[in-house]
C-alpha angles and dihedrals in degrees: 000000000000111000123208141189128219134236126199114193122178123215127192130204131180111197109202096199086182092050093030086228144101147198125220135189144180132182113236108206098238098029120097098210124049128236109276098168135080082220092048091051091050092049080047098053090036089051086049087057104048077053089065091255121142135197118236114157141006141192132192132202133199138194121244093285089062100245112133113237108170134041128203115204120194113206128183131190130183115257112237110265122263093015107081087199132097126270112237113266 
């Protein structure tokens, strides 16, 4: 039976409906400065799945006005076989 281990990774967005723009940002553990950047979400995402992760599930969530402003990704990844432990991220 294949294990897996599970990854959460929070994404923020701030839509701008006056400006039709919006900045986005997600924390990489390791890295001082956050992701400011669409493009650097994206590198960040595409990195995440040349590691073997896969996506399987999202939520947003949104302020009072209704805007989301935050993504949760869900992302899953086999465990090695034979070692029932985590590989190091």
């Amino acid at each position: 039976m294949t294990k897996f281990e599970y990854k959460f990774v929070q994404i923020d967005v701030n839509l701008s409906p006056i400006l039709k723009m919006a900045r986005w940002g997600v924390v990489v553990p390791g890295e001082k400065k956050p992701r400011d950047t669409m493009e650097g979400v994206e590198a960040y995402i595409t990195q995440l799945g040349h590691e073997g992760w896969e996506l399987v599930a999202t939520i947003s969530g949104s302020e009072q006005t209704g805007i989301i402003t935050r993504a949760i990704l869900f992302l899953k990844r086999p465990l090695p076989e034979n070692t029932g432990t985590a590989p190091a991220a």
